[in-house]
C-alpha positions as CSV (number, residue, x, y, z in Angstrom):
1,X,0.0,0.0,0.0
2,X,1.2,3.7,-0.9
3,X,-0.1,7.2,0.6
4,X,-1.7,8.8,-2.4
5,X,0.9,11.1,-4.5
6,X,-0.2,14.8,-4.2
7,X,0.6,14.6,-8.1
8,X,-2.3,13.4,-9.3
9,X,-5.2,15.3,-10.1
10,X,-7.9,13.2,-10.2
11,X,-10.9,14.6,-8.8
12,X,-11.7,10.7,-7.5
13,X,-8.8,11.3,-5.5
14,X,-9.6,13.9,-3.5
15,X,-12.8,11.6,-2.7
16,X,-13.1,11.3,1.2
17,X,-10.3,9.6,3.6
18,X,-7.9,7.1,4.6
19,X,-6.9,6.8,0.8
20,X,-4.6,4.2,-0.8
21,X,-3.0,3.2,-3.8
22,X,-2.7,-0.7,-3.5
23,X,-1.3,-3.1,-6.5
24,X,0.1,-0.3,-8.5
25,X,1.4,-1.2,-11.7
26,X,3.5,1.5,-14.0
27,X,4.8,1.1,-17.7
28,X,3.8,2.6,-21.2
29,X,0.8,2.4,-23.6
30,X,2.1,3.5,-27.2
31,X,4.7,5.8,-26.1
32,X,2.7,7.9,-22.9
33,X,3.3,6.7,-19.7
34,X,0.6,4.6,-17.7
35,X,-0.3,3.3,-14.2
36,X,-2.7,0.9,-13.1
37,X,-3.8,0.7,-9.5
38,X,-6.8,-0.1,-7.1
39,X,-7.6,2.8,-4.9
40,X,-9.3,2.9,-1.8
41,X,-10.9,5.4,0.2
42,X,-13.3,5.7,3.0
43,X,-16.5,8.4,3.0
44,X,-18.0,9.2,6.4
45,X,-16.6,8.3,9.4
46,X,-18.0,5.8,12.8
47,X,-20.8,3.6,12.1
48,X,-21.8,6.1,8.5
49,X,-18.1,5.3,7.4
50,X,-18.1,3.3,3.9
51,X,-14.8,2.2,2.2
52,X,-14.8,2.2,-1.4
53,X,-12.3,0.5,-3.6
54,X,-12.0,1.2,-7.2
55,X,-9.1,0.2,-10.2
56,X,-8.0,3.4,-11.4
57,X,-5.6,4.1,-14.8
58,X,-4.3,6.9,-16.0
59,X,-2.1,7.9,-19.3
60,X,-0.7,10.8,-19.6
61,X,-2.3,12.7,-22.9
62,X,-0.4,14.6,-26.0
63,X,-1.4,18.5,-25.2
64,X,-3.8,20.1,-22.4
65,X,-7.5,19.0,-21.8
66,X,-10.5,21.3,-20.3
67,X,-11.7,19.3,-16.7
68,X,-13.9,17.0,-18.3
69,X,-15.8,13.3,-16.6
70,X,-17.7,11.1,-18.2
71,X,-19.6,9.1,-15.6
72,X,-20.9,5.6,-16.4
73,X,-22.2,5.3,-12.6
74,X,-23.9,9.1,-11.9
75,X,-24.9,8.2,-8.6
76,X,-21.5,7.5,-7.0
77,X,-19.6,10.1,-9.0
78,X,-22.0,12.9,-8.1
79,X,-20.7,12.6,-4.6
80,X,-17.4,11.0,-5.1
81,X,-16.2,13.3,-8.2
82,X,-18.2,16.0,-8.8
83,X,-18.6,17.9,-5.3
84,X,-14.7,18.0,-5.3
85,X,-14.9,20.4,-8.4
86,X,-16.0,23.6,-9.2
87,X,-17.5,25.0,-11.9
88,X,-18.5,22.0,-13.7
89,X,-21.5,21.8,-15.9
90,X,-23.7,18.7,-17.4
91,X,-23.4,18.5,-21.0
92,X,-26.5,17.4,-22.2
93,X,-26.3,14.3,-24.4
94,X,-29.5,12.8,-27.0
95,X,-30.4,9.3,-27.7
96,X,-30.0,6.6,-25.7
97,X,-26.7,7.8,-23.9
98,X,-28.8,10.5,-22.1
99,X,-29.9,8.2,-19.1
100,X,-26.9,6.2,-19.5
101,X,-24.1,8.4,-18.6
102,X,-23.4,11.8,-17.3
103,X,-20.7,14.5,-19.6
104,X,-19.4,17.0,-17.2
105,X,-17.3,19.6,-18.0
106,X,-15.7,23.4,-17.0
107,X,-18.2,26.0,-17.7
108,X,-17.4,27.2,-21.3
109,X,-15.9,24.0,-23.0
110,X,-19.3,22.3,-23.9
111,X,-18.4,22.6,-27.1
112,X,-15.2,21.0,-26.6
113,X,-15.9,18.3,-24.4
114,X,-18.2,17.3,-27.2
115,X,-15.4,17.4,-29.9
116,X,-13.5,15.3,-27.3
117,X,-16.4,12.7,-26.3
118,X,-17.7,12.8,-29.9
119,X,-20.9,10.3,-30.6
120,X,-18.6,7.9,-32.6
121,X,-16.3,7.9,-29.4
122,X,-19.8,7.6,-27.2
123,X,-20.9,4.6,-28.7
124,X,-17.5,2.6,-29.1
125,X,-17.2,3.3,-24.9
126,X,-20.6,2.1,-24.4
127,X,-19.7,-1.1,-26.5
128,X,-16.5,-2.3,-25.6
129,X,-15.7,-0.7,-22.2
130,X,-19.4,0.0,-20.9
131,X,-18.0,-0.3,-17.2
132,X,-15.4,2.3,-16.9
133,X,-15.6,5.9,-16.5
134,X,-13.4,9.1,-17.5
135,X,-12.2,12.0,-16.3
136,X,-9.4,14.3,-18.4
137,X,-7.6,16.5,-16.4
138,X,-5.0,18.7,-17.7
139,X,-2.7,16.4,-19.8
140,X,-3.7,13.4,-17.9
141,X,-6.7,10.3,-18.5
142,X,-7.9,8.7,-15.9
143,X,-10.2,5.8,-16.1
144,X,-12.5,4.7,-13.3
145,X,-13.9,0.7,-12.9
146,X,-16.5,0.8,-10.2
147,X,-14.7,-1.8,-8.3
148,X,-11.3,-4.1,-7.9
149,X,-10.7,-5.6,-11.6
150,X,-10.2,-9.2,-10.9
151,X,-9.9,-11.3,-14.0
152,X,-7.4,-11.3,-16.8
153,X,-10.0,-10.5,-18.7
154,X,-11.1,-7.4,-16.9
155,X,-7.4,-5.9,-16.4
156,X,-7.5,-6.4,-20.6
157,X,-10.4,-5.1,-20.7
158,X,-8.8,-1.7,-19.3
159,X,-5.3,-1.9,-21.4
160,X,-7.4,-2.0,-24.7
161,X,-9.5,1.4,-23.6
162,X,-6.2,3.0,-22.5
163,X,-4.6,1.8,-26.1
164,X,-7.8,3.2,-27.4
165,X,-7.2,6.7,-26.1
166,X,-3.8,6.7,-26.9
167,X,-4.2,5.9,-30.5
168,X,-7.7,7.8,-30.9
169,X,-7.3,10.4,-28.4
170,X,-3.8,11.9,-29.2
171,X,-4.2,12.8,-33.0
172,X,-7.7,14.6,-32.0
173,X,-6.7,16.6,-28.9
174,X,-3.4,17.7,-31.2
175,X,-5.4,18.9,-33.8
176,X,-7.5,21.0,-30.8
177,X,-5.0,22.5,-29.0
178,X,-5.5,25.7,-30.2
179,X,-9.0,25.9,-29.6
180,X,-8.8,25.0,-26.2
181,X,-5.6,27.4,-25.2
182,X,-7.7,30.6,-26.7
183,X,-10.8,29.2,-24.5
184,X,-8.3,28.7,-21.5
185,X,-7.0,31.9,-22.0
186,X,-10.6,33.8,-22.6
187,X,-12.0,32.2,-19.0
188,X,-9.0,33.2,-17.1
189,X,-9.9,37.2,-18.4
């Protein structure tokens, strides 16, 4: 076990308590450095006090991203994620992802965050990788499972969506850069 690294910005990690990075795992996907870990934390405290244990990645991203989540499990996040952050909005999403997940972003990249999390991207997450959830921050993805990955299976499972966003991701937030600096630099005014 390992006391969390103050370097990482996840908003999960600022979740409650008693945090721990357990089982960590480090290497490269493509050429971007990776991790893999199971993260615990506890919310509450006496007999209220819940422990939650999640498998978290993250890969480190080509160019800056606005705060953005995409939350396959609402619920959790909304208290977990998305009362450590300020000034994020819902992005509202059509069709059958509307009920499904939750896009949240900074207030003024809507439009970004839906260059980012196109429908195309939408509907190959809710496909292959229907479990996991994502939040960008800065430079960095991470990617949430709701609970301890297990199998094989399930830890491959999470390499292919991190392979995924390296070779899909990269080339598009590239390509946006300057788009999202000039926004950066217009809500900082």
């Amino acid at each position: 076990s390992y006391a969390l690294p103050k370097q990482y910005a996840a908003a999960l990690f600022k979740a409650g308590h008693s945090q721990l990075l357990r089982n960590m795992l480090s290497g490269e996907v493509g050429a971007s450095p990776a991790f893999v870990a199971n993260f615990q934390y506890t919310a509450g405290s006496g007999k209220s006090a819940h422990t939650y244990t999640n498998t978290v990645a993250m890969l480190a991203l080509t160019g800056q991203v606005p705060h953005l989540l995409l939350a396959v499990d609402k619920d959790r996040f909304d208290s977990a994620v998305l009362s450590r952050v300020n000034n994020f909005v819902p992005v509202p999403l059509e069709g059958m992802f509307e009920t499904r997940v939750g896009l949240y972003v900074e207030a003024g990249f809507e439009l970004e965050a839906l260059q980012i999390i196109d429908v195309t991207m939408l509907e190959k997450l809710d496909t292959a990788w229907p479990q996991f959830s994502l939040e960008f921050v800065g430079s960095e993805l991470y990617v949430y499972a709701p609970r301890v990955l297990t199998t094989r299976d399930e830890v491959e499972q999470l390499l292919s969506l991190l392979q995924y966003a390296s070779q899909e991701l990269s080339p598009r937030l590239r390509r946006m850069q300057g788009s999202i600096k000039a926004m950066q630099e217009a809500s900082v005014k």
